[in-house]
C-alpha positions in Angstrom: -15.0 -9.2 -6.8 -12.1 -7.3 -6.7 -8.8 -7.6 -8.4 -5.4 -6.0 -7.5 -2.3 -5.5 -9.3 0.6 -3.7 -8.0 3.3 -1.7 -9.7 6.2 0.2 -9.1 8.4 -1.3 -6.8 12.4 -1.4 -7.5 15.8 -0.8 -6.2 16.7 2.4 -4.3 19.4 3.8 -2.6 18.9 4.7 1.1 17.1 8.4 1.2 15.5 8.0 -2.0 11.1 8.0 -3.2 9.2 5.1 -5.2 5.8 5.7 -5.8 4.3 2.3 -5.6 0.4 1.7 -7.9 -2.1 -0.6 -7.3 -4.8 -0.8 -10.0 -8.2 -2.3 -9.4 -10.6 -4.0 -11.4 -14.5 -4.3 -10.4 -17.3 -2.1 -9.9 -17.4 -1.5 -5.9 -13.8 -0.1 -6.0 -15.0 3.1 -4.8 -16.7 1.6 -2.0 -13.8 0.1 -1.1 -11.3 0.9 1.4 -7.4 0.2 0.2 -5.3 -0.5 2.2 -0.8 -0.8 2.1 0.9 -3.8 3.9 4.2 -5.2 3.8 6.3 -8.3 4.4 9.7 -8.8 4.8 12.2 -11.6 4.7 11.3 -14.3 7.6 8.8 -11.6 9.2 4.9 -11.1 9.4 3.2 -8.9 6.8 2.6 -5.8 8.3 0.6 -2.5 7.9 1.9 0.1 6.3 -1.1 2.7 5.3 -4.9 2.8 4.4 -7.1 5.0 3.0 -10.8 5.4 3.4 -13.7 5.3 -0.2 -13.4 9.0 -0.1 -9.8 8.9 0.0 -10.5 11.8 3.0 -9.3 9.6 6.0 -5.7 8.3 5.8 -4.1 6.0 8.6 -0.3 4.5 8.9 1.9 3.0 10.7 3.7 4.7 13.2 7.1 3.5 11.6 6.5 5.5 8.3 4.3 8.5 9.4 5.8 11.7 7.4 8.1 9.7 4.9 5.1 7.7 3.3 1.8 9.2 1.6 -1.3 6.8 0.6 -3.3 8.1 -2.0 -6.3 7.5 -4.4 -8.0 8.2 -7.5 -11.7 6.5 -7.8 -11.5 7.6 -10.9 -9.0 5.4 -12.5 -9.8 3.0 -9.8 -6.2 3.3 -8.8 -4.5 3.6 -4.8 -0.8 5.0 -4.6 2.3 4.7 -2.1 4.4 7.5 -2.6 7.6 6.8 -0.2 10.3 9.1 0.9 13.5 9.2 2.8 13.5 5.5 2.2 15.4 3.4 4.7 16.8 -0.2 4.3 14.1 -1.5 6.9 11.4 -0.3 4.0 12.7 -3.2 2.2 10.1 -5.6 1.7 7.6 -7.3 -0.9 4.4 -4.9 -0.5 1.5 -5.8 -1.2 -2.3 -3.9 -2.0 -5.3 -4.6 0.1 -9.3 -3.8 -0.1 -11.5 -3.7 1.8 -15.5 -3.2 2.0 -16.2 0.1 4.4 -13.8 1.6 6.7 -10.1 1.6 6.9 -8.5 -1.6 9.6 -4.6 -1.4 9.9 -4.9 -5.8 10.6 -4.7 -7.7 7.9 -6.7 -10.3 8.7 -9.7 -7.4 7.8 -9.2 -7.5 4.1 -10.5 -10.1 1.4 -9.0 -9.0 -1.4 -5.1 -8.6 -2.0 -2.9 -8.0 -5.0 0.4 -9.9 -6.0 3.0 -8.2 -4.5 5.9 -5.8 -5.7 9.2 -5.7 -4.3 11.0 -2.4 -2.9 14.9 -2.8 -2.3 16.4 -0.4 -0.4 20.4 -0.6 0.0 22.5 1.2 2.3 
């Protein structure tokens, strides 16, 4: 079992960086790859970025490639979002995945998922 709990969502203006956390609990975190989605107001909850166990392979979404950076630490059993050049389409509850072996940018591939924090970026 896995459990997930995000952190550092908030208000920003347009062109500004939140650094989003998601701390895990369980023993196979490590094993584990994490994974970044989103959902917006009346839309689908889509992917955003995931990294592999190692924390060596990184995949994202075509719509925040160079502004967004996915990050780990097995160690604290922790996964990171850091997000720059925000835009108002970045706003949106987002929401920590895991998953068991490699990274999968469909959400329908991951069992375990976090709460949700919510970024708010204004004009």
């Amino acid at each position: 079992q896995v459990q997930l709990v995000e952190s550092g969502g908030g208000l920003v203006q347009a062109g500004g960086s939140l650094r989003l956390s998601c701390a895990a609990s369980g023993r196979t975190f490590s094993s584990n790859a994490m994974a970044w989605f989103r959902q917006a107001l009346g839309k689908e909850r889509e992917f955003v970025a995931a990294i592999s166990w190692s924390g060596r392979l990184a995949d994202y979404a075509d719509s925040v490639k160079g502004r967004f950076t996915i990050s780990r630490d097995n160690a604290k059993t922790t996964v990171y979002l850091q997000m720059n050049s925000l835009k108002p389409e970045d706003t949106a509850v987002y929401y920590c995945a895991a998953r068991p072996g490699a990274t999968y940018p469909y959400k329908n591939g991951y069992g375990y998922w976090g709460q949700g924090t919510q970024v708010t970026v204004s004009p």
